[in-house]
N, C-alpha and C positions, 0 to 999 in steps of 0.2 A: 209363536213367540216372536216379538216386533225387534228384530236386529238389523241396523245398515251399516253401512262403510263409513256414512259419512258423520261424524259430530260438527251440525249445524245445522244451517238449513240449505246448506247446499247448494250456495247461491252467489259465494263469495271465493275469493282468491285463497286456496289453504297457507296456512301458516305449516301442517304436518302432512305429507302424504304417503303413505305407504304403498305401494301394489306391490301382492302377491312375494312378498320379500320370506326367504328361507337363509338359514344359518344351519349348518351342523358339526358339533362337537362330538363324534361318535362314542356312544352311541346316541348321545342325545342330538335330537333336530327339534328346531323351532321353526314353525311357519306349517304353513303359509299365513303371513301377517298383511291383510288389506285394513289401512284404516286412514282415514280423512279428517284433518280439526282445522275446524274454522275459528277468524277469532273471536275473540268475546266467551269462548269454553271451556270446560274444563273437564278431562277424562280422567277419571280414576282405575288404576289397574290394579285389581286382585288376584292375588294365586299364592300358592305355596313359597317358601324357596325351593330352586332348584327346577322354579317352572319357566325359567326363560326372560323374568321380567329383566335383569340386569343385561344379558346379553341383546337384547332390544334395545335399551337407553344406550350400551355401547355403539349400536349402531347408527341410531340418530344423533348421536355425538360424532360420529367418522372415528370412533377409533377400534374399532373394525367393521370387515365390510361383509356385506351378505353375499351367501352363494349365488343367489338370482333374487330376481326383483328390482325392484328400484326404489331408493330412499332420496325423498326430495323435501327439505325444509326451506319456508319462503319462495319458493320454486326454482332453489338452486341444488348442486349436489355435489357432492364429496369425490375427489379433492378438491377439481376446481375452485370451487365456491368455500370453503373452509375456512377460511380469514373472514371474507363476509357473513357465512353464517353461524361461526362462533360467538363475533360480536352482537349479535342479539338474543341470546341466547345465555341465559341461566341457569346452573349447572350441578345438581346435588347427585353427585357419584354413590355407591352401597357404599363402597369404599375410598376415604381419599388419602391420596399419599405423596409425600413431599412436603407438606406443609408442617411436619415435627416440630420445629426451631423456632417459627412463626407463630407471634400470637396476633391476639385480632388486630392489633395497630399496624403490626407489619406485614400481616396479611393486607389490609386495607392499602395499603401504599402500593403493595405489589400488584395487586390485581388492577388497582389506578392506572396503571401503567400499560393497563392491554387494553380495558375498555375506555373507549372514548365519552362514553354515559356513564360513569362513574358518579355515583352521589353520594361524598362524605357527609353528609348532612343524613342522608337517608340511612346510611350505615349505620353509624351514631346514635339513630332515633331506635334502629330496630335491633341494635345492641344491648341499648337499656331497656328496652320494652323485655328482649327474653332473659333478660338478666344473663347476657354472656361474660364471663370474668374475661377483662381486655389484657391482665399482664403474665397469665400463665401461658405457657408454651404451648402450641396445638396439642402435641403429643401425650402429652400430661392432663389434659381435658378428659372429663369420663365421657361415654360415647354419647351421650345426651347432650351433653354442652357443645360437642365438636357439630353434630347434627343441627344445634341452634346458630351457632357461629358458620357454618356453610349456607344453612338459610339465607340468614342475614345478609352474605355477602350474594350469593344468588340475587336475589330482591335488589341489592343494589348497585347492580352492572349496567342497569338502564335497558332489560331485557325485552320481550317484545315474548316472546316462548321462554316458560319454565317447565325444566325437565326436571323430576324429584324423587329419587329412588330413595322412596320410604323415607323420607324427609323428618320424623316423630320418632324412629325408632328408638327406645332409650329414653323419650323425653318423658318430664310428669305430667299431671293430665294437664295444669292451667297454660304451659309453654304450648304444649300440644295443642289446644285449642284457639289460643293465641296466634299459633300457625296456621291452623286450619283457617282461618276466618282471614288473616292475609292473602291466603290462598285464590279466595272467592271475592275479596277488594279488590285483588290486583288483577284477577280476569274481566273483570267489571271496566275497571277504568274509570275514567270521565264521562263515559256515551252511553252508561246504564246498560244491563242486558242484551245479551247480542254484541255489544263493542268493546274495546279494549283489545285483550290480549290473549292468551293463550298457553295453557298448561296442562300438562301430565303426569300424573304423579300417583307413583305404586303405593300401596298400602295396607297391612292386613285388618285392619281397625273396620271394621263396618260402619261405626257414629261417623268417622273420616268422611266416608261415602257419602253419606246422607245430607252430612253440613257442608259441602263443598261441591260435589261434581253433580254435572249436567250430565254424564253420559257414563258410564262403566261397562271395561272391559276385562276378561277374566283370561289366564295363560294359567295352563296345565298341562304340564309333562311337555311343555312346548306347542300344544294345540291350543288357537288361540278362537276364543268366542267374543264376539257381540260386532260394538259397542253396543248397548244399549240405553234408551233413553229414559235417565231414572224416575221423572215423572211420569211418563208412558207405564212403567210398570207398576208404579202406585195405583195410577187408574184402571187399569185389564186386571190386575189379579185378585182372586176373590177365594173365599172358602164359603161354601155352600152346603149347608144342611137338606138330607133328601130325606123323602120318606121311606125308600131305599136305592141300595147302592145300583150303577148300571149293571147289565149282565154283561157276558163277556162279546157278543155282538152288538152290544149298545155304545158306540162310539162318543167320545165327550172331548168338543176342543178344547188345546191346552189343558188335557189333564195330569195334574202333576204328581198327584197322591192322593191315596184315599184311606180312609179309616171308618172304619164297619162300624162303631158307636156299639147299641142305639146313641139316638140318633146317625146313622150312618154323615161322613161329610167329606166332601171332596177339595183338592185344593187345585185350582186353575189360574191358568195365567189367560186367558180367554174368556172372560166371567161374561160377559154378555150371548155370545155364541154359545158357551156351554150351556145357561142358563133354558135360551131359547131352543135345544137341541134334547134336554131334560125334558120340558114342558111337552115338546112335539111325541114325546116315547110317552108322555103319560107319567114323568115322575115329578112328584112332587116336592117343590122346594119350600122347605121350611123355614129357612133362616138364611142372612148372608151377611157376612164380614170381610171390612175390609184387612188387607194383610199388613202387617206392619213391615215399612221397608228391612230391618235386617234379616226378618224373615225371609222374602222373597230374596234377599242377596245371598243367602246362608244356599238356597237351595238351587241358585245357579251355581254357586261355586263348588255345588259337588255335583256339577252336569245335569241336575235335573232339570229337564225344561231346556234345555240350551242343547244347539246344534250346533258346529263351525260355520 
């Protein structure tokens, strides 16, 4: 199974870098978390709750800090660097709090006030776009609408990194996709593929996955797997009809699961290797399909195929 550190090509200054970063809340531990984003990407993080994703946004935000490790965004780090790397920096918390009394105009004003990129204009445009109601109180918003209205203001701090804890939760599907597809303009930028900007953003939606990140990573029970590169796994993984199934010393890479049929068929994330590793045993491949992405996400996020 094809997993690295780094999302990019590894060739560039990070915008996110993790090494080997650990937290624990006993009895829960999270980590060890290594992970690398370059800009122009976008990492999507899946897991349950209560698998550690918020306690990791907390810590790329500084507001708290890990047992060991190191957390470096832009290639500065908390505290020092705190003032400079908040202001580029985009911010949807699981939960936010303070903002009761404020609606979106004087949200808007306030936040004016910290970022120096601040764009009323941008605000405005993606206020109407997710249909946020601007004279209700924050607190008063169902959670759907407070999740658009934090969007919103994220997108327009003039950010450079978006960090987005489950950013759609609550939302209906058309706001939801509305987002999602911001999501993947704004990593983009101006310089097409590879340039722009840079985001992470947790999510239990699988379509999320598919329509937006280049790379996904999975947290469970605080053990954290990949990232991986979501095209890379379009292409390796296969389901292969045999004429029958391997024996139990017949070894098949990347094998993920198997179903005895008839036709017996296996499912690999190594489909070329496997293939040619069948052939050499003398088993015959009968048919091959390719996997549809939520599939193969469905079956890393319950560890199959996936190693830390």
């Amino acid at each position: 199974m094809r997993r690295c550190e780094t999302a990019g090509e590894g060739a560039r200054e990070a915008v996110v870098s993790l090494a080997g970063v650990e937290k624990s809340y006993p009895p829960f531990r999270l980590g060890p978390v290594s992970l690398r984003v370059e800009p122009g990407y976008v990492v999507a993080l899946v897991g349950p709750n209560g698998g550690g994703k918020s306690t990791l946004f907390r810590m790329l935000m500084g507001l708290c800090r890990p047992d060991s490790g190191e957390v470096r965004l832009f290639g500065g780090r908390y505290p020092e660097d705190e003032a400079r790397i908040k202001r580029r920096v985009g911010y949807v918390p699981e939960r936010a709090v303070g903002h009761d009394e404020m609606d979106a105009r004087a949200l808007g004003r306030f936040l004016s006030r910290w970022y120096p990129g601040w764009d009323a204009g941008r605000y405005g445009e993606l206020l109407d776009r997710l249909g946020v109601e601007r004279k209700r109180p924050f607190g008063r918003l169902s959670r759907g609408m407070q999740r658009r209205l934090l969007f919103a203001a994220a997108l327009s701090c003039g950010p450079e990194l978006l960090l987005l804890d489950e950013p759609t939760g609550g939302v209906d599907p058309l706001a939801r996709r509305e987002m999602i597809d911001e999501i993947s303009r704004f990593a983009r930028g101006e310089e097409g593929p590879g340039g722009g900007r840079a985001v992470i953003f947790a999510t239990h939606v699988m379509e999320e996955v598919g329509r937006a990140a280049d790379y996904v990573a999975f947290l469970h029970g605080g053990r954290f797997f990949g990232p991986y590169e979501k095209d890379r796994l379009a292409e390796s993984w296969r389901r292969l009809w045999v004429g029958r199934p391997p024996g139990a010393g017949e070894a098949v890479p990347g094998l993920v699961a198997v179903e005895q049929g008839p036709p017996a068929s296996l499912l690999t994330s190594s489909a070329a290797q496997a293939r040619a590793a069948l052939e050499e045993r003398g088993i015959e491949v009968l048919g091959v399909r390719s996997v549809p992405l939520e599939e193969i996400l469905a079956h890393l996020a319950r560890g199959a195929g996936a190693s830390p």
